[in-house]
LOKOLTOR-769499 format. One record per residue: x, y, z of N, C-alpha, C in turn; residue in three letters. Coordinates in pm, whole numbers, plus 50000, padded with zeros to 5 digits. Example, Ala and Ser with C-alpha at 12.3 -4.5 7.8 and 13.67 -1.06 7.14 Angstrom:
513194943150780512304955050780513204967050780Ala
512854977550708513674989450714512905000350787Ser
//
This chain:
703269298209927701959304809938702009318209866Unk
700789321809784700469330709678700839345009783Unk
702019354009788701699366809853700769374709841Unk
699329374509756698409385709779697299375309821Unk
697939362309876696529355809994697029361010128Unk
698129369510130698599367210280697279378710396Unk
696869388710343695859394610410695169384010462Unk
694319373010338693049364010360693759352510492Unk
695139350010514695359338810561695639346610705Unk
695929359610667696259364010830695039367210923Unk
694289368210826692289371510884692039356210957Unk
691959347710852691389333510898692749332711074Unk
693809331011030694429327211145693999336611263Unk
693729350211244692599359911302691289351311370Unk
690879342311301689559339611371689589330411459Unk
690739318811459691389308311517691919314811626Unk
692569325911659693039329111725691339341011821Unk
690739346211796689459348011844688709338211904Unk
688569326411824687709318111918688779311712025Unk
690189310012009690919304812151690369317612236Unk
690429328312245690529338112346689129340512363Unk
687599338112298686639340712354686189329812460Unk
686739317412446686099303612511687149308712666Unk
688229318012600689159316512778688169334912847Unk
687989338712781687119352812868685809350712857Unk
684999336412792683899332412841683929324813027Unk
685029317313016685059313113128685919322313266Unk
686839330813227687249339213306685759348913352Unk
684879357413267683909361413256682619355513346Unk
682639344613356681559338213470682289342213610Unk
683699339613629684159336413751684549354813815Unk
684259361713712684339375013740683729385013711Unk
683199388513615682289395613584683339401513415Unk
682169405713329682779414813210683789427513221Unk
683259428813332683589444613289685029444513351Unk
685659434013455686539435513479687499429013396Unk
687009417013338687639410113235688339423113115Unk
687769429813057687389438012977688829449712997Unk
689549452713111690479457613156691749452313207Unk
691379443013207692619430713246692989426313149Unk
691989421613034692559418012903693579429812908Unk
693319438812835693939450912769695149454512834Unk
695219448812971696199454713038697239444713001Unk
696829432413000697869418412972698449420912861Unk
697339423712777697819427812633698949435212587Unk
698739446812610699729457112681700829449812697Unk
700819445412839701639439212877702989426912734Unk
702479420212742702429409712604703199418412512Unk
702559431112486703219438912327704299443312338Unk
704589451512527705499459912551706739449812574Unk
706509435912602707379423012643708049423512468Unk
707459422612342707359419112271708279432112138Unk
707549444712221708489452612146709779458212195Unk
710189455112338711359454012387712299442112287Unk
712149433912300713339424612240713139423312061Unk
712259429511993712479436011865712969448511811Unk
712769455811887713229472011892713829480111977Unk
713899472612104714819474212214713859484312287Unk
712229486912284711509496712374710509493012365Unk
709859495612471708739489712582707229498612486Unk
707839509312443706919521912404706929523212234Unk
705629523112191705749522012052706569534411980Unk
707759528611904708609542011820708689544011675Unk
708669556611703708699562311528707229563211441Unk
706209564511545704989567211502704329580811445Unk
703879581711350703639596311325702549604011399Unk
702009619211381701269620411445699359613711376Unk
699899613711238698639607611220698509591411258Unk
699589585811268699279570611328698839571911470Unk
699039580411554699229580711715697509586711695Unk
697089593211611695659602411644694399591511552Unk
694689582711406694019574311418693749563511472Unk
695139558511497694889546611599694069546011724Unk
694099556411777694129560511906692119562111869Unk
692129567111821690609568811729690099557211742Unk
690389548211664690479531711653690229524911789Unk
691019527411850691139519711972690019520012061Unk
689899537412042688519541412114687289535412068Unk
686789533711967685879530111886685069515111863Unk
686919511811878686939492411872686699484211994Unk
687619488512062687589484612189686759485912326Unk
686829501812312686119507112424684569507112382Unk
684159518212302682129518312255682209504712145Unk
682839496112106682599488012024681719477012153Unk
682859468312240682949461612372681519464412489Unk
681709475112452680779482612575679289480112562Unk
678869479512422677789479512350677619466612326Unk
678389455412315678359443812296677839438312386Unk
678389442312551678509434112659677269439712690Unk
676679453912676675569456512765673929445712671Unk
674659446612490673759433112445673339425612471Unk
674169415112554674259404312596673399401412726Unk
673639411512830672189416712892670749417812872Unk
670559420112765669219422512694669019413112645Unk
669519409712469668969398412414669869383212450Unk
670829388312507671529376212481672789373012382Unk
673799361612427675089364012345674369359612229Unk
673669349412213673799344812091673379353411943Unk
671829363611940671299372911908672209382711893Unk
672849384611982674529394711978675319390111859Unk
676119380811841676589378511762675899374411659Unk
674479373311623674269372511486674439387811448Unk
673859396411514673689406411492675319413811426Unk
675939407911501677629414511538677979409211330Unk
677239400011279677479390211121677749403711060Unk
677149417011086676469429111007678009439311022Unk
678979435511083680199441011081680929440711000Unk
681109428110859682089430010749681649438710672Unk
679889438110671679219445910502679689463610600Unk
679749465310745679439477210766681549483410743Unk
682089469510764683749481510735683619477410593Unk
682929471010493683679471310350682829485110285Unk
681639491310353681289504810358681819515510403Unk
682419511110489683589519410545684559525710497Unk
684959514210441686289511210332686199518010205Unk
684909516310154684609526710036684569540510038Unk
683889544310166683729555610194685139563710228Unk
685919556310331687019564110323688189565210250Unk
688599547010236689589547910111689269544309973Unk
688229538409938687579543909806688349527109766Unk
688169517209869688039502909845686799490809757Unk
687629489909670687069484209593686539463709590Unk
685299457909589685029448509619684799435509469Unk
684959430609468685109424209313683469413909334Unk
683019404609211681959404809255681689387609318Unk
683299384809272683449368609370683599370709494Unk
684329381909537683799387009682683399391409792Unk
682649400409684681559399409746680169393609783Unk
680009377609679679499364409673679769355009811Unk
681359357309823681819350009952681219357410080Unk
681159370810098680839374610191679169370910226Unk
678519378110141676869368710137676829353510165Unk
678069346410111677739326710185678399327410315Unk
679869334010304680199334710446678999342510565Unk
678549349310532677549354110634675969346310675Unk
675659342110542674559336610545674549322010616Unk
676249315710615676479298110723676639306510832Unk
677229316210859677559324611014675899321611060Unk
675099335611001673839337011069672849317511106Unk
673249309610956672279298110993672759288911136Unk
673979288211137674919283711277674279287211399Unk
674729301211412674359312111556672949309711580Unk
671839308611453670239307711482670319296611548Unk
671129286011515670789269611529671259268411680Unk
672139277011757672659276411874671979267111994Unk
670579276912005669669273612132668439274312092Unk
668039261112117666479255312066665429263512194Unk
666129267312327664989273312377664559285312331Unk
665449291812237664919310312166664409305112006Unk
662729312511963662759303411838662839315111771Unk
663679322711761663749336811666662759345211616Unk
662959350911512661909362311475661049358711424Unk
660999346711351659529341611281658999330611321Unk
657669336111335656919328711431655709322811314Unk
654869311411336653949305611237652469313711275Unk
651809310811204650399322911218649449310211171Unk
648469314611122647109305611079647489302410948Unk
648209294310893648129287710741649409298810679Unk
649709307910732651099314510684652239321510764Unk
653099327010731653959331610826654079345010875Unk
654009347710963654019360811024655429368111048Unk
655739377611071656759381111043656859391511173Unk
657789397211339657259401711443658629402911446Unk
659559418511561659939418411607660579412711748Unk
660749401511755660249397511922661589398012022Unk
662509404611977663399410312090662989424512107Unk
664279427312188663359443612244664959451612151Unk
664039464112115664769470511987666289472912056Unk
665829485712204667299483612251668109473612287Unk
668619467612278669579450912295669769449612120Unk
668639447412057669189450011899670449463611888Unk
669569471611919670639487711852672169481811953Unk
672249478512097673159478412134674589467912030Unk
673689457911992674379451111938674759454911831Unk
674129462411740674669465011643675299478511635Unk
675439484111751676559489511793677749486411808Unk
678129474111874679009464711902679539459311717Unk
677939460011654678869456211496679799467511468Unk
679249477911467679839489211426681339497011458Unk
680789492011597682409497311666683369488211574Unk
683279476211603684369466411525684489468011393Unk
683649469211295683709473211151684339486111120Unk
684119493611212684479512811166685749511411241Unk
686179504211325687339503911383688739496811349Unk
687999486711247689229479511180689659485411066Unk
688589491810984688779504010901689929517710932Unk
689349521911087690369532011112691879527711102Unk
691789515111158693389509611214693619509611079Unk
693419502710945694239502210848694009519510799Unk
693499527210810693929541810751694789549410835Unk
695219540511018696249550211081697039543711036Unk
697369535011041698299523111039699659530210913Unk
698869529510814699369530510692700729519610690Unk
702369521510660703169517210662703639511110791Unk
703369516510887703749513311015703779503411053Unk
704799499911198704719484111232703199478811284Unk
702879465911258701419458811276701799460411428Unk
702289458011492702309451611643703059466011729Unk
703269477711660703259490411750702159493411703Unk
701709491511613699869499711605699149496011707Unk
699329481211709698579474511838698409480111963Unk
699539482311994699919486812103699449501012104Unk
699559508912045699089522812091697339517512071Unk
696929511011988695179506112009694829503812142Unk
695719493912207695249491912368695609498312440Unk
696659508212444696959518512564696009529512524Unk
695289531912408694219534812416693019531512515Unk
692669519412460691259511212490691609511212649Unk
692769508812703693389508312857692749519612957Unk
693299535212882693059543112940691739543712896Unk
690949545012808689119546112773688679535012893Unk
688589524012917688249515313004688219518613169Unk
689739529413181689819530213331688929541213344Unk
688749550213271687689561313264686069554413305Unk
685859545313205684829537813236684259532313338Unk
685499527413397685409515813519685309527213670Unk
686479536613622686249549413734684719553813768Unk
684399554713618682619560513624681889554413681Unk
681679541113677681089528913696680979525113885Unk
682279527513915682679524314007683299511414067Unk
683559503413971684469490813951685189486514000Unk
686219494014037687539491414018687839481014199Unk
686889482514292686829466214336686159455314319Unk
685819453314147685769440714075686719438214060Unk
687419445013989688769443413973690079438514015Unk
690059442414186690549436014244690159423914301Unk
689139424314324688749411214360688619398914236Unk
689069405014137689389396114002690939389614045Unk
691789397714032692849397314051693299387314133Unk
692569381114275692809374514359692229362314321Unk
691269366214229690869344514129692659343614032Unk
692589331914103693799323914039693519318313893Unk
692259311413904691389304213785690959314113662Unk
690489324313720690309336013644691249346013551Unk
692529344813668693629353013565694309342913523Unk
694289331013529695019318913409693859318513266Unk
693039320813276692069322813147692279338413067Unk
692509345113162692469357913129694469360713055Unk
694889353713091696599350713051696409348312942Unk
695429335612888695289329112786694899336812667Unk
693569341512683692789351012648693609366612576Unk
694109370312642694679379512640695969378612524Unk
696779371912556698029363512446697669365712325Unk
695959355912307695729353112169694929364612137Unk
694189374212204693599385612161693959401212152Unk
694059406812240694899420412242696269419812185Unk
696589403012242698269405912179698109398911999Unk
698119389012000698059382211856697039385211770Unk
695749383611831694529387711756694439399811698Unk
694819407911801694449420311733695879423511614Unk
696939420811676697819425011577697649416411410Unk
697389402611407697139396411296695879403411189Unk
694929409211276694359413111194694199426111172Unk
695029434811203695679445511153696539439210994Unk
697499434311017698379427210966697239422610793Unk
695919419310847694869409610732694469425110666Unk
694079436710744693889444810647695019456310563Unk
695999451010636697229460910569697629452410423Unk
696979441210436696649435510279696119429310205Unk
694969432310262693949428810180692509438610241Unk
691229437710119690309448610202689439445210291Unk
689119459410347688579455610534687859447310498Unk
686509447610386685849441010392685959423610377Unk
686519421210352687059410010278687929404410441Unk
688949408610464689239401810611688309402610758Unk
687219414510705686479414310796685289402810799Unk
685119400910720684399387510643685149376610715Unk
686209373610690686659366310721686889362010932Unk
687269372210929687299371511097686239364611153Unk
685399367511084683549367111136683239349711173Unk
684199339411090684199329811113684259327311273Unk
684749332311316684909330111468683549321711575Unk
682509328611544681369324111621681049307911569Unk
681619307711419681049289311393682379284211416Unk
683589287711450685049277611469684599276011596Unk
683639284011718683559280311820682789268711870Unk
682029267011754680749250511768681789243911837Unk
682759237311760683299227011811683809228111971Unk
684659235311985685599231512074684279238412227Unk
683589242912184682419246812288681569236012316Unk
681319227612214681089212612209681679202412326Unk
683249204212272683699196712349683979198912516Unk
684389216212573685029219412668683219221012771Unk
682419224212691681739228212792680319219312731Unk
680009206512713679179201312609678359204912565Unk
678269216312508677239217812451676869208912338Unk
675249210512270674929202312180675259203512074Unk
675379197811944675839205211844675139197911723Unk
674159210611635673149206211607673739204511419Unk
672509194911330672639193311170673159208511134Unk
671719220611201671959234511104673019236711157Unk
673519235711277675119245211282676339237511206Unk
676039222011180677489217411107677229222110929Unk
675889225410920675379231010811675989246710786Unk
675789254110884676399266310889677769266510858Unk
678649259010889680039259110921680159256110771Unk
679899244810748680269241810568679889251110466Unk
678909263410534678469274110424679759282410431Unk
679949284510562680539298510597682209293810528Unk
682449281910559683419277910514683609276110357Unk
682889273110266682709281110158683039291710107Unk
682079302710193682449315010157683519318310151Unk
684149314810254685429318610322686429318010180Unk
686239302710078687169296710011686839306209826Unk
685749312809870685999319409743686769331609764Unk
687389336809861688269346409894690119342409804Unk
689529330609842690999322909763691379318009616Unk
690419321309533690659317009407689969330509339Unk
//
């Protein structure tokens, strides 16, 4: 395999590894609520990295970090995790997941802006072609989800009308939720720099860890939490979940932009919401419609002009 696909292949395995862990904190998430999910991940995670950088480096605690890796990451973490998450979940409230994640599509164009702006990342014009098909099968998929919401355009007398018909806040939240994740995968590859992928990680979630308990303190949470703790069903999803996200997920796609650009693996990640048709299909039946196997073959496209 070509070494300057390895960014593009560590993104895609990035999104494979996203949709295992959203289908296990979709279902941990019913049996408990978000917000506790949301801290338990991070903590497992944690957990997972510090397991992980013990028997590679012989310590529990990320070493040999500089102070600018420890102050962007940490930046990052805040950004990504904590107001990225936060803004997502309170979305989902309002308009709904599905509207959420189209919205969330608006996260590669917002880090490959990112990317320009801070490291002066450059986009070629095959891909930035892929990103427009990859986004455009994302958005036709996610629309095709649920026949009971009929989206923004509505028919009029002999032409089409054109209407806001969600409510703006639940939009802004969500595309808050784009933002955090786009400006945040950006930061991680400018703290990151040389550093190990999987101690960056780790200082990202002992970040997002401590931002969360702040949260949850505020909130007043923290007996969701426990009463999370005591679902058996809940923290075997949340085990799962956790493995492939805080621990693998996030580090792989650190790993996708330390070589290749944000925009471009961020593009890529994005696949996630159409790898989930299927197996959401199967685990929980949903229906699974022409436009979404339509979506998938766009996005999957896109995806493939990243590679030649």
């Amino acid at each position: 395999m070509d070494t300057h696909l390895k960014g593009e292949i560590a993104a895609l395995i990035t999104a494979v590894f996203w949709t295992i862990t959203a289908l296990a904190f979709e279902s941990a998430s019913k049996k408990v609520g978000s917000l506790a999910v949301n801290i338990l991940r991070l903590i497992l995670g944690l957990f997972f990295l510090s397991i992980y950088g013990w028997f590679t480096s012989g310590s529990f605690y990320p070493q040999g970090a500089s102070l600018h890796n420890w102050v962007w990451l940490s930046v990052s973490g805040l950004i990504g995790f904590v107001l990225g998450d936060l803004f997502l979940f309170q979305s989902f409230t309002i308009i709904g997941a599905r509207i959420s994640m189209l919205v969330m599509a608006l996260s590669p164009p917002i880090a490959a802006i990112t990317g320009w702006i801070m490291m002066g990342e450059r986009l070629s014009a095959q891909s930035i072609a892929g990103m427009v098909l990859t986004l455009t099968g994302i958005s036709l998929a996610i629309l095709g989800r649920n026949k009971n919401e009929t989206g923004a355009l509505i028919s009029g007398k002999g032409k089409y009308n054109y209407k806001l018909k969600y409510p703006l806040k639940g939009l802004l939240f969500a595309f808050g939720g784009a933002a955090g994740q786009g400006i945040g995968l950006v930061l991680s590859k400018y703290g990151m720099q040389d550093y190990n992928v999987f101690a960056s990680t780790q200082i990202r979630v002992i970040t997002g860890v401590l931002g969360f308990a702040l949260v949850i303190s505020l909130y007043g949470g923290w007996q969701r939490v426990r009463i999370a703790l005591k679902n058996a069903p809940a923290v075997r999803s949340l085990s799962l979940g956790a493995f492939f996200g805080p621990f693998l997920g996030v580090a792989f796609s650190l790993l996708s932009v330390k070589y290749t650009s944000s925009g471009i693996a961020s593009t890529i990640m994005a696949l996630t919401p159409v790898l989930i048709i299927a197996p959401s299909a199967l685990l929980f039946k949903e229906r699974v419609t022409l436009r979404e196997i339509a979506g998938a073959v766009i996005a999957v496209l896109g995806v493939s002009l990243f590679f030649f």
